[in-house]
Legacy VTK file of the C-alpha trace (Angstrom):
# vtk DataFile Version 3.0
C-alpha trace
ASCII
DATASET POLYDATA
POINTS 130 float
34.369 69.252 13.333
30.909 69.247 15.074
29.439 72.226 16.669
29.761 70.448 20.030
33.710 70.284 18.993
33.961 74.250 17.800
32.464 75.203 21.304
34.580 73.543 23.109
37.313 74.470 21.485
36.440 77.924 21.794
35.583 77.855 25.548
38.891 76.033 26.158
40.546 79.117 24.222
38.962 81.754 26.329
40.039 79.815 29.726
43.488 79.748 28.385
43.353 82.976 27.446
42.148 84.247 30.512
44.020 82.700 32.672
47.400 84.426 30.339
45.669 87.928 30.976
45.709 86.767 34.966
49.623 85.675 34.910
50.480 89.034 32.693
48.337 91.177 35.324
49.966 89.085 38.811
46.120 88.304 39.554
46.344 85.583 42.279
42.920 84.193 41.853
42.564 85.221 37.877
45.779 82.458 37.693
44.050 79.912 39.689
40.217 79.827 38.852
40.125 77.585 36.537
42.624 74.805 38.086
41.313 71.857 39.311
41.948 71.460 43.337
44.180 68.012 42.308
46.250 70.251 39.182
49.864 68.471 38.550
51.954 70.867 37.262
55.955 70.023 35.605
57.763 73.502 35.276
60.949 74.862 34.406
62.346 76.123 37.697
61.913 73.872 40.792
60.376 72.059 42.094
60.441 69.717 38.742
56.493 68.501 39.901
53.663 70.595 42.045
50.670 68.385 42.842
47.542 70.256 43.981
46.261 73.335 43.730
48.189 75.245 46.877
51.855 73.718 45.497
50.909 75.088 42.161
50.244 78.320 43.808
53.548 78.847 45.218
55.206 78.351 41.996
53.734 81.925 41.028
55.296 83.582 43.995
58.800 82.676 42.271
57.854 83.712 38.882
55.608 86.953 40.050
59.048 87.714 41.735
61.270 87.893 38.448
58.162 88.886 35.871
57.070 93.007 36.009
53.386 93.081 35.144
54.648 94.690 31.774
56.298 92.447 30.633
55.659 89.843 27.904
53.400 86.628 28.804
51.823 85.873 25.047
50.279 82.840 23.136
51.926 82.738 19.775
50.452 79.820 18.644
47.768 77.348 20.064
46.540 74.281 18.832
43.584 72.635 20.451
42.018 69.340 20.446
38.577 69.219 22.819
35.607 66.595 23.088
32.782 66.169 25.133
34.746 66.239 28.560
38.741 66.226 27.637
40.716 68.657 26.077
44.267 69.846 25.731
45.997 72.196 24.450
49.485 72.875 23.137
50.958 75.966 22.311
54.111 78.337 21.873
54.220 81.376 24.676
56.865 84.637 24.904
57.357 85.574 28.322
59.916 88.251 29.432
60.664 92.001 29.217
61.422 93.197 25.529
65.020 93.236 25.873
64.974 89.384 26.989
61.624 87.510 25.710
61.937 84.000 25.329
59.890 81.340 23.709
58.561 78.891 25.679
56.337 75.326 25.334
52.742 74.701 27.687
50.235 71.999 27.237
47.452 71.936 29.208
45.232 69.231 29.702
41.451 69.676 30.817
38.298 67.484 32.039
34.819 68.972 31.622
33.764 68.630 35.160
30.028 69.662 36.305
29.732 71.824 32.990
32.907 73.637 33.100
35.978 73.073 32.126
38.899 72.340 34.981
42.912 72.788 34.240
43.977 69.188 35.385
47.877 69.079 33.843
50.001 71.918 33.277
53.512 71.640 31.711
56.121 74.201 30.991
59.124 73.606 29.119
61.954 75.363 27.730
64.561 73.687 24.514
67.505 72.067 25.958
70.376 73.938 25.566
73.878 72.862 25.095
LINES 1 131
130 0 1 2 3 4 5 6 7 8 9 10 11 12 13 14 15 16 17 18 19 20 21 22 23 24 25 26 27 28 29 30 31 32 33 34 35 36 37 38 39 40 41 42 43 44 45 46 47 48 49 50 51 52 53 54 55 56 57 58 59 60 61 62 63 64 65 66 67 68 69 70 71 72 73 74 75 76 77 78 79 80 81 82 83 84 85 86 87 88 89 90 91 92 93 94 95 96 97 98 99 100 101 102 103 104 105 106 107 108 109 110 111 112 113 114 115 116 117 118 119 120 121 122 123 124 125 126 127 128 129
């Protein structure tokens, strides 16, 4: 891996783990700072697709409504892959109160856009149960 590579990587880290410390904290603008104005977002709950930043906003409201600032929003594991301009990530989250954490999957994809990096794609998933 090339410096270049390593820094990226690293900045890409810090954004995501920012923006976990803004979701865990209800932090309106601490969630959306580093989303690009055009994000598309796939989530668990509806609505199944939120295109731009203001839908993508309003899918907070739901979740800010059912998640206590306490409770559990946590990487477990990240993996990510970053060049020059593109990067995503993929990782394994907790989210919940301790009586009722549950794993859950995000990748993130990312553009380097005027010298910082922009959230583009956002997807949250969930195993399928039977």
């Amino acid at each position: 891996m090339t410096e270049q590579q390593q820094t990226a990587e690293t900045e890409v880290r810090a954004l995501i783990e920012a923006w976990a410390d803004a979701v865990r904290r209800h932090d309106y603008p601490g969630v959306l700072a580093r989303h690009d104005p055009n994000i598309l977002m796939f989530d668990v709950p509806p609505p199944f697709q939120s295109r731009g930043l203001e839908e993508y906003r309003k899918t907070w409201d739901l979740f800010f409504r059912n998640h206590k600032p306490s409770h559990a929003f946590d990487i477990d594991e990240i993996a990510i892959t970053a060049g020059d301009n593109v990067a995503f990530a993929v990782a394994a989250m907790r989210c919940g109160p301790p009586e009722a954490t549950f794993q859950f999957r995000l990748t993130i994809g990312l553009r380097r856009i005027d010298g910082a990096w922009r959230i583009t794609h956002e997807h949250h998933s969930v195993p399928a149960s039977e």
